[in-house]
C-alpha positions, -999 to +999 in steps of 0.1 A: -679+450-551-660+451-587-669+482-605-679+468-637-716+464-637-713+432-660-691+417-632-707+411-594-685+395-574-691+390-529-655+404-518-657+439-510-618+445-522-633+485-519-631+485-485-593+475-475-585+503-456-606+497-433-596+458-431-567+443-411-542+421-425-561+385-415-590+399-437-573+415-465-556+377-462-587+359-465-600+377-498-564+370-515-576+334-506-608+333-522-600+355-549-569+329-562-589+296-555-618+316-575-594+323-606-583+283-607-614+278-608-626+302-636-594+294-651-604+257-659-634+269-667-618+292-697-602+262-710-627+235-711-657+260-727-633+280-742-645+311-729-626+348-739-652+360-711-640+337-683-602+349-691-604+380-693-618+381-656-593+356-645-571+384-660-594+415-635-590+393-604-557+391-610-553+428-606-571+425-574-548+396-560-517+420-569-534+451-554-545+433-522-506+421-521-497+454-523-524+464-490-512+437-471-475+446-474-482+480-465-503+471-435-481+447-418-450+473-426-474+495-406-485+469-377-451+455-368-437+473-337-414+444-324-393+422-333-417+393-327-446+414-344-423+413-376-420+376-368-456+366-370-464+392-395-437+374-420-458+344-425-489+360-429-469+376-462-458+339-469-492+327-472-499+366-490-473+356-516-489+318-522-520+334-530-507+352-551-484+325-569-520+308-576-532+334-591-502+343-615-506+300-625-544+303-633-534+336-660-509+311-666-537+284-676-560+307-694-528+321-712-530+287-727-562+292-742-545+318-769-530+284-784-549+264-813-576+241-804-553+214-824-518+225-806-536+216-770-547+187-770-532+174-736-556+199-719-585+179-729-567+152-707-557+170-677-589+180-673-607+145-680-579+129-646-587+157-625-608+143-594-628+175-596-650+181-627-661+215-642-693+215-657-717+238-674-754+239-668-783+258-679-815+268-655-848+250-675-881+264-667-890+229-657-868+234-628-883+239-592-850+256-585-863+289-602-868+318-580-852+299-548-818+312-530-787+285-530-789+285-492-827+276-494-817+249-515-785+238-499-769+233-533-735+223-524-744+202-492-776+184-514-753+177-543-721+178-536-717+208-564-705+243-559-717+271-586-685+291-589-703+315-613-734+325-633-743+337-666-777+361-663-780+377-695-746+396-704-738+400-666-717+375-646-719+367-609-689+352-594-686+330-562-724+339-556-737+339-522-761+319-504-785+350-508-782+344-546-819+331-564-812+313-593-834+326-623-846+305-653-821+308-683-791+313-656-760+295-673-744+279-639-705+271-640-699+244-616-675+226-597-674+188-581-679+149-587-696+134-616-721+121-598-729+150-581-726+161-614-757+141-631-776+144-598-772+182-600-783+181-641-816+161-631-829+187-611-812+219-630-835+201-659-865+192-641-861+157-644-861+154-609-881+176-582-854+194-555-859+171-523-878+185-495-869+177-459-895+173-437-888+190-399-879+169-372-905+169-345-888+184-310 
């Protein structure tokens, strides 16, 4: 887990030593689609809080990169180990290219409102929207975990972070309840979009499945 106790994030980037190459891999993967993400996010709400930890996972990305390297220096024993190892570091170093072009995005951000204004329109064509959403006590998704709820399968929305208090939670997992007053940063369609807003606002009660009978 990050350090900072503002910051709680579900990688364990602690814990490489003990990880393998494929799984220090894996992290560098969620880690840089996390920061374009949060990077977006910086932009369109223009948040110094979402930057600057676009800027602290960025610092993971490169120490991961420098794990990995070290790892499959240590692994390869062959010629054909080195082979196969090699493009592991390929993908390592796209990861790692993603993550230096979201601190590239939120580097933007450090430019006047009135000297951007194309951003306004990148973000408008993407096919992917970023929204922000805040938890209303009207809201039957107080107190419930996202996998409970099945918020991305029900909706079509992911909640790449959340605002509880002064303390963030990044890529939360499906263990996460959602609290009343939680600011939600989210991801996906427009429509999912409003349909996620309804129910985040109490307009709309979350749907409840009934079991099918065996």
């Amino acid at each position: 887990m990050v350090s900072n106790p503002d910051r709680e994030h579900h990688i364990d980037t602690e814990s490489t030593a003990r990880k393998s190459v494929r799984e220090i891999l894996t992290d560098m993967k969620d880690i840089s689609e996390l920061m374009v993400d949060l990077s977006y996010a910086a932009i369109m709400f223009d948040s110094n809080e979402l930057a600057g930890e676009v800027r602290h996972l960025e610092q993971q990305i490169q120490r991961l990169n420098y794990e990995i390297r070290i790892k499959a220096m240590l692994s390869a024993r062959t010629h054909d180990d080195a082979v196969k190892l090699s493009g592991l570091l390929q993908v390592a170093s796209a990861a790692e290219a993603m993550s230096n072009a979201a601190v590239n995005i939120v580097n933007l951000s450090q430019c006047q409102i009135d000297k951007r204004p194309f951003l306004t329109f990148v973000l408008r064509e993407a096919e992917e929207k970023i929204g922000r959403l805040t938890l209303n006590e009207r809201s039957d998704m107080a107190n419930r975990t996202l996998a409970d709820m099945s918020v991305e399968s029900e909706t079509g929305m992911r909640i790449i972070a959340l605002k509880r208090g002064k303390r963030w939670i990044y890529d939360p997992e499906g263990s996460t309840s959602l609290k009343v007053g939680d600011v939600m940063i989210v991801r996906g369609t427009e429509d999912g979009y409003e349909s996620l807003r309804k129910y985040v606002m109490g307009e709309a009660k979350w749907p409840v499945y009934e079991e099918a009978e065996e």
